[in-house]
Each structure stands twice: as structure tokens, then as C-alpha cells.
C-alpha atoms as an extended CHARMM CRD file, in Angstrom:
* protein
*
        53  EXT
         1         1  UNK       CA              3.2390000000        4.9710000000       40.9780000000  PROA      1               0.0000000000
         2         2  UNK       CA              4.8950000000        4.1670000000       37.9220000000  PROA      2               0.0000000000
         3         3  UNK       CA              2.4290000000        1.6070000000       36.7610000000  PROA      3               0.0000000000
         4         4  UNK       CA             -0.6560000000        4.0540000000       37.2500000000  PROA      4               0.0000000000
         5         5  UNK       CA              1.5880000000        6.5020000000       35.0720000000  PROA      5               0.0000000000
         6         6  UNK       CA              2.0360000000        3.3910000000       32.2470000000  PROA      6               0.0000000000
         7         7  UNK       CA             -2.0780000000        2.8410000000       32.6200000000  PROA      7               0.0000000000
         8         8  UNK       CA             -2.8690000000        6.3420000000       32.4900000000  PROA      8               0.0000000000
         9         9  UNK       CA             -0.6270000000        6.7800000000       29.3490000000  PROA      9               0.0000000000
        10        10  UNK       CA             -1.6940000000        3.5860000000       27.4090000000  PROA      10              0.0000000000
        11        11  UNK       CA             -5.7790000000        4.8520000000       27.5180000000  PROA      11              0.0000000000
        12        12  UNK       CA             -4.9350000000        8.0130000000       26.1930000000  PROA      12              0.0000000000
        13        13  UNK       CA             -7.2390000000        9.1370000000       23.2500000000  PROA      13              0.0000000000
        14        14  UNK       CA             -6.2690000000        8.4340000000       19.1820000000  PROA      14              0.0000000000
        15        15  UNK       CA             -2.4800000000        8.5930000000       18.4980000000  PROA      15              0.0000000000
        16        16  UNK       CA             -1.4550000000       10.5820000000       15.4710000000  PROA      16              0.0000000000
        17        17  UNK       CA             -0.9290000000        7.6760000000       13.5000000000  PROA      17              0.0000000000
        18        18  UNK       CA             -4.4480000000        6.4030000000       13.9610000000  PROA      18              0.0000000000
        19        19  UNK       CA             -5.7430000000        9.8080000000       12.6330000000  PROA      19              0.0000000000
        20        20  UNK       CA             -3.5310000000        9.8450000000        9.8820000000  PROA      20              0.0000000000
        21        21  UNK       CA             -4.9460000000        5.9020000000        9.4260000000  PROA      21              0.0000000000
        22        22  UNK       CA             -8.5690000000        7.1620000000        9.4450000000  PROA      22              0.0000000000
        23        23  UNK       CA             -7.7670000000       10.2480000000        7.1430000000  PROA      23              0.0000000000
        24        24  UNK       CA             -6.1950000000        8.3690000000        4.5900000000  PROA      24              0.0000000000
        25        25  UNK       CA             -9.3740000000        5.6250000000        4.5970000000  PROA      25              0.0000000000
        26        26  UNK       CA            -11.8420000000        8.1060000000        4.4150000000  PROA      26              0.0000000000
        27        27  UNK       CA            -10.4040000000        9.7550000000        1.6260000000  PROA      27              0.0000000000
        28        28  UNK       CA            -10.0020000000        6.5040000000       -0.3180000000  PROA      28              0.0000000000
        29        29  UNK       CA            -13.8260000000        5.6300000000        0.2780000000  PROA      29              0.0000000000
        30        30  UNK       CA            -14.2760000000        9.3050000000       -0.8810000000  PROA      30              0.0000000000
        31        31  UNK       CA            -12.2120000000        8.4360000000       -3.9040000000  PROA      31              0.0000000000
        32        32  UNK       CA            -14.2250000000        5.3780000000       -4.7680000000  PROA      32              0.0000000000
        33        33  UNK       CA            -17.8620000000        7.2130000000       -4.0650000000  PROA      33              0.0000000000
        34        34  UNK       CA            -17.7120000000       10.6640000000       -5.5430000000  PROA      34              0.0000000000
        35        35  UNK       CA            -16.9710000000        9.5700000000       -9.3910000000  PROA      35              0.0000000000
        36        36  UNK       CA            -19.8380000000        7.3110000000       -9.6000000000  PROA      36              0.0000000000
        37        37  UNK       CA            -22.3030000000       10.1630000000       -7.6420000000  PROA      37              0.0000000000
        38        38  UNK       CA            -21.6220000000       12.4230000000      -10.8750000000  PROA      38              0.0000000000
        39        39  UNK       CA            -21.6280000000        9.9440000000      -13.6430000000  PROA      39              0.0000000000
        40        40  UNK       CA            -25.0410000000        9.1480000000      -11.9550000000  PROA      40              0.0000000000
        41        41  UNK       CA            -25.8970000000       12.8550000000      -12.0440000000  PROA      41              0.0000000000
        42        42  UNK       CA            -24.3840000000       13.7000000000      -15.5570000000  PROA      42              0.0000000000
        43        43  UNK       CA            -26.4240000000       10.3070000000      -16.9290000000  PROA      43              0.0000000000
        44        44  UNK       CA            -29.5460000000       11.7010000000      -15.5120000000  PROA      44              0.0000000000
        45        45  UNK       CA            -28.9070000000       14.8390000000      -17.1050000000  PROA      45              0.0000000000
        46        46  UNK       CA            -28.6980000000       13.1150000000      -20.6700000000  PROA      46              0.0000000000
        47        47  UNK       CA            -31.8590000000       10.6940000000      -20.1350000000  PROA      47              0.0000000000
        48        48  UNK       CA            -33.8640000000       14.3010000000      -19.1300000000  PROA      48              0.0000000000
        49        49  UNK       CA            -32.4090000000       15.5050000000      -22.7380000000  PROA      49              0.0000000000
        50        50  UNK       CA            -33.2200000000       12.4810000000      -24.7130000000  PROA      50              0.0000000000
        51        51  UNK       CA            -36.8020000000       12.2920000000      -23.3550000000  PROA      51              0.0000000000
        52        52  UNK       CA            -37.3890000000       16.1900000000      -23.4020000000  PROA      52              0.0000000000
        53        53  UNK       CA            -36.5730000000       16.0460000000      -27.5470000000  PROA      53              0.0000000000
């Protein structure tokens, strides 16, 4: 009975540390990606300027 307890326990869904894991390397990715999506927008901006004048 024991060993169906251990088994039962063991394929339990995501432990708090994995979430915690996955949190932290989204938000690093997140880090990485959002600065260069608004120099990209913020450099379109200025080449619509430039060509407008």
C-alpha cells in the first residue's frame, strides 16, 4: 500500500519550484525580447519622419 502511496505522490503535477523555474525563464526571455520590439518600433517611427520631410 505504501508503494502505490510513493507512485501516486511522485506523478503528481508541477512542484512549486518548477513554477517558480518556469516564471523566472519566461521573464528573462521577456527581458531579452521586449527592448528590441520598441527600439524596432521607435526606429520605424524615425525612418516614417525622415522620409515624410
Amino acid at each position: 500500500m505504501k508503494k502505490i502511496i510513493r507512485t501516486l505522490k511522485s506523478e503528481s503535477a508541477f512542484t512549486l519550484i518548477e513554477m517558480m523555474i518556469v516564471l523566472v525563464i519566461i521573464s528573462i526571455l521577456l527581458l531579452i525580447v521586449l527592448p528590441n520590439v520598441f527600439d524596432k518600433n521607435s526606429v520605424s517611427m524615425v525612418i516614417k519622419e525622415l522620409h515624410v520631410k
